[in-house]
C-alpha positions as CSV (number, residue, x, y, z in Angstrom):
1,X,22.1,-30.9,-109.9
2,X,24.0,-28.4,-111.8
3,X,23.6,-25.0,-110.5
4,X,25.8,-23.3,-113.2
5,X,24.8,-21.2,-116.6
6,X,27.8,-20.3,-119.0
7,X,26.0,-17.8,-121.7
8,X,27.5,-16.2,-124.4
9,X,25.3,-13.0,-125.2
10,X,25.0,-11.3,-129.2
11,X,22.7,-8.5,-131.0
12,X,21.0,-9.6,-133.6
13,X,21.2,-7.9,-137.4
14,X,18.0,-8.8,-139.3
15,X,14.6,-11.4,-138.4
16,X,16.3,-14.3,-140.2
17,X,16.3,-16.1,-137.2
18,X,12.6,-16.1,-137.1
19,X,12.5,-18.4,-140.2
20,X,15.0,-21.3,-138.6
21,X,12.2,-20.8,-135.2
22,X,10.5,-24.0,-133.7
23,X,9.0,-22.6,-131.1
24,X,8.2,-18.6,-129.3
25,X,7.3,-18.0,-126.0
26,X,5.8,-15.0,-124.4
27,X,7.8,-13.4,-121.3
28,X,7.2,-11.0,-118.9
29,X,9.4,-10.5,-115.9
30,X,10.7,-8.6,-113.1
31,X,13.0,-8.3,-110.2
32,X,12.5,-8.6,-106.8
33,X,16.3,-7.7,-106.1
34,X,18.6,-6.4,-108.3
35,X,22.0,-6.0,-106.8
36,X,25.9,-6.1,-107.8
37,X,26.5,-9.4,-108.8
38,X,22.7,-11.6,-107.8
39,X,19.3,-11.2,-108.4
40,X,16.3,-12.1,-108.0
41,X,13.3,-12.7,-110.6
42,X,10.0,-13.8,-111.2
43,X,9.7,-15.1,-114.9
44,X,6.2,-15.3,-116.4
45,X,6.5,-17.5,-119.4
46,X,3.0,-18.4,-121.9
47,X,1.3,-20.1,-118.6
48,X,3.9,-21.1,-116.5
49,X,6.2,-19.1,-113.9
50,X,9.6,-19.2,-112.3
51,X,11.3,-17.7,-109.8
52,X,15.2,-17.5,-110.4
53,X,18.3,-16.7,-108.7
54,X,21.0,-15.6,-110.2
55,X,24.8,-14.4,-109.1
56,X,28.1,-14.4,-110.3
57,X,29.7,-14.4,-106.8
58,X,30.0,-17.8,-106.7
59,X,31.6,-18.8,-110.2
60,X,34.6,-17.6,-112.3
61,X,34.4,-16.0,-116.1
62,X,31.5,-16.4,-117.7
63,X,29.8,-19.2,-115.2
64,X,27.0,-17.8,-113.0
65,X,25.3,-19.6,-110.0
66,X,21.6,-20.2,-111.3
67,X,18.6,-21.6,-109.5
68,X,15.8,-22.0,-110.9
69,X,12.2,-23.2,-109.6
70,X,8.6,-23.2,-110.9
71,X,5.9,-21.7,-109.3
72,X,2.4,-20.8,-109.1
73,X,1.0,-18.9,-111.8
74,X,-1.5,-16.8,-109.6
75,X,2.1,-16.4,-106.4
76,X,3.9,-15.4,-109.6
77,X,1.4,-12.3,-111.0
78,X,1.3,-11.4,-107.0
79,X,5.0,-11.2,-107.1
80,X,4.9,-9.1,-109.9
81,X,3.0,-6.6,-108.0
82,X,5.9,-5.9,-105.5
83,X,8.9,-5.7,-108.5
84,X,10.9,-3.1,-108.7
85,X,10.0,-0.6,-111.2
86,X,10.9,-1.8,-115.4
87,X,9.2,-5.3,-115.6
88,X,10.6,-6.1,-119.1
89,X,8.0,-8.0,-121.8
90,X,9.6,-10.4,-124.8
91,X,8.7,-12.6,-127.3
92,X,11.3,-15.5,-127.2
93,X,12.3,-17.3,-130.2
94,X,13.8,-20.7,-130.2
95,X,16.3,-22.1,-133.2
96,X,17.5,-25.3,-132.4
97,X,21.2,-26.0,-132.9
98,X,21.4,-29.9,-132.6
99,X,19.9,-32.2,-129.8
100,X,20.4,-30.3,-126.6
101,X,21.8,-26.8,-127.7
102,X,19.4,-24.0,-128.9
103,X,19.6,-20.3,-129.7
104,X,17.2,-18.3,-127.9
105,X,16.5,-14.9,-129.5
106,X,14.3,-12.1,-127.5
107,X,12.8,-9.6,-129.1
108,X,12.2,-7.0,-126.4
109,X,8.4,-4.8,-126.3
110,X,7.4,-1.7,-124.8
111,X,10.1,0.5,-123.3
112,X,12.5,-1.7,-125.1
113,X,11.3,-1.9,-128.3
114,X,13.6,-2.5,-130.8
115,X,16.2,-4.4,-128.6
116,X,16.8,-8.1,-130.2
117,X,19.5,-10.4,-128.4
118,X,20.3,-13.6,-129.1
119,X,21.8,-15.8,-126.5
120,X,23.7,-19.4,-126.7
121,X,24.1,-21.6,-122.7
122,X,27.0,-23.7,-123.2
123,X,29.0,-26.6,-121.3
124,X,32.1,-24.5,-121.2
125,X,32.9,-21.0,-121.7
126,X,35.8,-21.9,-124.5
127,X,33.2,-24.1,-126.3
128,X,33.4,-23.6,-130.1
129,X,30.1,-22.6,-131.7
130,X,28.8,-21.6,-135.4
131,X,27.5,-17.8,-135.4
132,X,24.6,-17.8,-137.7
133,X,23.7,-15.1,-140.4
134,X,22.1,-12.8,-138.2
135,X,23.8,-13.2,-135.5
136,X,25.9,-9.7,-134.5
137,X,28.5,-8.2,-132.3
138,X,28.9,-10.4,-128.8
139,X,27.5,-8.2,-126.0
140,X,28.4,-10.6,-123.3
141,X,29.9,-9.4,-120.3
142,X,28.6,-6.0,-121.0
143,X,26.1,-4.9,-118.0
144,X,24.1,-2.6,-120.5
145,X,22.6,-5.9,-121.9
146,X,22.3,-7.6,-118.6
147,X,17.7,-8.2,-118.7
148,X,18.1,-7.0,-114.7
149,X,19.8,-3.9,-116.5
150,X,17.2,-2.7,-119.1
């Protein structure tokens, strides 16, 4: 099992993406920890849930130690109860790139409104890409865009 995400993160300039769209998925989620380099969150997506660990202790550049797992709907929306405070709600777009890779654009609600991001997992961090029309200026590596951030 691979336990590694390598993401490139961009803003997005216009809802062009929305036409190229297969698929959108409604998100809300929140953080049970939220420290310096890992965190912890519980990810309510359309009618499923996840609970994911993330850190970028364990991995160089870009890489970042993910773990991922499924879990109840009804543990999940307890879970939320206990979050820290700034649960974040998005509506995420999915453009297809070619078999396996796919952009996922979020456009953020609420608090964040406003806020669109576009991000791209890849199988190494020098991996060549094409940047589509509305794609913008890469945010990665910038905490400020960082979801346990906003």
């Amino acid at each position: 099992m691979n336990n590694t995400e390598i993401e490139r993160k961009f803003l997005v300039t216009s809802d062009a993406f929305m036409a190229q769209a297969t698929e959108q998925h409604e998100i809300l989620q929140g953080y049970l920890c939220k420290e310096p380099g890992k965190t912890i969150r519980v990810r309510i997506r359309d009618n499923q849930a996840f609970l994911t660990i993330k850190s970028s202790l364990l991995r160089e550049g870009l890489a970042k130690f993910e773990w991922e797992r499924e879990i109840a709907l009804p543990d999940a929306r307890e879970m939320m109860q206990i979050c820290l405070p700034g649960t974040i709600s998005k509506t995420r777009y999915i453009i297809p790139i070619d078999g396996e890779r796919k952009w996922e654009v979020d456009v953020f609600h609420g608090r964040l409104e406003g806020r669109v991001l576009a991000e791209l997992e890849l199988d190494d961090e020098h991996e060549v890409f094409e940047r589509p029309e509305w794609l913008g200026e890469e945010v990665t590596g910038q905490p400020q865009y960082y979801n346990a951030n906003m």
